[in-house]
Structure formats: structure tokens, C-alpha cells
N, C-alpha and C positions, 0 to 999 in steps of 0.2 A: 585787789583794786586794779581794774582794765585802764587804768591812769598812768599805774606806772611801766608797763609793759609783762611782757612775758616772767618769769620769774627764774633767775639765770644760777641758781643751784649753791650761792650763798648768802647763808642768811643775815648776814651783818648787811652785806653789802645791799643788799634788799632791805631791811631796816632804813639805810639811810638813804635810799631814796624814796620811802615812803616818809620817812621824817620833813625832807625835803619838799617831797610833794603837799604835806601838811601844811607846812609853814608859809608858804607862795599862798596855797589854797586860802588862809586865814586872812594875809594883808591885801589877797583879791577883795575877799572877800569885804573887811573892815572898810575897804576905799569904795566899794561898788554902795554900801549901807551908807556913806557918810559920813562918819567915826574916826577919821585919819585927822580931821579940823582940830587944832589944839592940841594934839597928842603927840606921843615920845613910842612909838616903837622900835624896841632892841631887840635883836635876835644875838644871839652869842654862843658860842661853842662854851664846852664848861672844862672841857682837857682834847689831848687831841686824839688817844685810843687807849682800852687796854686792850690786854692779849688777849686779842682773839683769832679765828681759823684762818684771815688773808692779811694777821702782822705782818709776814716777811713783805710781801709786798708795799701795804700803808706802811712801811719802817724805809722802805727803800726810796719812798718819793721827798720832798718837799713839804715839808707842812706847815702850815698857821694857826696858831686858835686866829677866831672869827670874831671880830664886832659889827652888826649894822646896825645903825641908826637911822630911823626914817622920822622925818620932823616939818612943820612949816618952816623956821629957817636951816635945815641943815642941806648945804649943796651936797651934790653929788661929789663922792673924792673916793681915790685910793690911797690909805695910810701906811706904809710898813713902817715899823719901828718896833725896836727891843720893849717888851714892855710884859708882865702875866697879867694873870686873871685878876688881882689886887689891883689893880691899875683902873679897872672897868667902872669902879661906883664912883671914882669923884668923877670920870671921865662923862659918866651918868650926872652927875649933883650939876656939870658945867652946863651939859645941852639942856638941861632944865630952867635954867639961868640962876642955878646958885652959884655963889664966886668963892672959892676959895684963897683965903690970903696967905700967902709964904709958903712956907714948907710946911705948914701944920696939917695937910692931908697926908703928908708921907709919914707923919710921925701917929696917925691915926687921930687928931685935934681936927674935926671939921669944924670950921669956921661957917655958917650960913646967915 
């Protein structure tokens, strides 16, 4: 793909910028068609690596699993906070506007 450049001699790391390049391509894409009105797009990491050929390096940096949401109301924000991948569907159930009552999402009891 002459999108993502040249091709720099590993392959993970080149996976994820075609991954990347993917993803951009798709919500160009859904907003140019008119398809973003009324919709929830989430993009989300699902872990943050296994071992692969440039671990030592992705092990050395910083890292996040990912959530973005793209919505008619969701503003623009950066979130950190302690949280896994468990975390992600009521966080989903909310921007859709279902409410969960109490603790019964932690306990696995959706409330909708």
C-alpha cells in the first residue's frame, strides 16, 4: 500500500500501520457517505502485544489499551484511568444511553 510508506523491514510494525491506516480509511470513509448520523463508532485495542520480533522495544515504552468513541453526543476528551478490557461494554451500554443502576454491571447483572 503506497499509503503507508516505504516498507521499514518489520513486519509487526508495518501491520500496525496498515491496521491504522485501515481504520482512519473506514471512519473517512463512513463520514464522507453520511453513515456517522445516529451511530456509535468504537475502535478499541483488544491487548496491548504479544511477543513478537520489536517486544524489547513496545515493553520499553508506555503503553494503553485504546478506546475511541465517535458519536453525535460524545465530545472530544482524553480519559486515563485504571480500568481493562471488562470495563469497555457497559462503558459501550452508557454512550448508547443505556443506564446502568448500582453496582450490578460489576457484578455482571445489566440493568437496561
Amino acid at each position: 500500500m503506497e499509503q503507508q510508506g516505504e516498507f521499514d523491514g518489520q513486519d509487526i510494525l508495518y501491520s500496525v500501520k496498515c491496521s491504522t491506516w485501515l481504520a482512519r480509511s473506514l471512519i473517512d470513509r463512513l463520514e464522507t457517505e453520511g453513515l456517522l448520523d445516529n451511530t456509535l463508532v468504537v475502535v478499541l485495542s483488544d491487548h496491548l502485544t504479544m511477543r513478537v520480533s520489536v517486544w524489547d522495544q513496545l515493553t520499553a515504552l508506555d503503553r494503553d489499551n485504546t478506546l475511541i468513541m465517535l458519536g453525535d453526543d460524545i465530545q472530544p476528551q482524553r480519559i486515563r484511568r485504571d480500568a481493562t478490557m471488562l470495563d469497555v461494554f457497559p462503558t459501550i451500554l452508557d454512550a448508547l444511553g443505556f443506564r446502568l443502576e448500582g453496582e450490578a454491571c460489576r457484578a455482571g447483572r445489566f440493568t437496561v
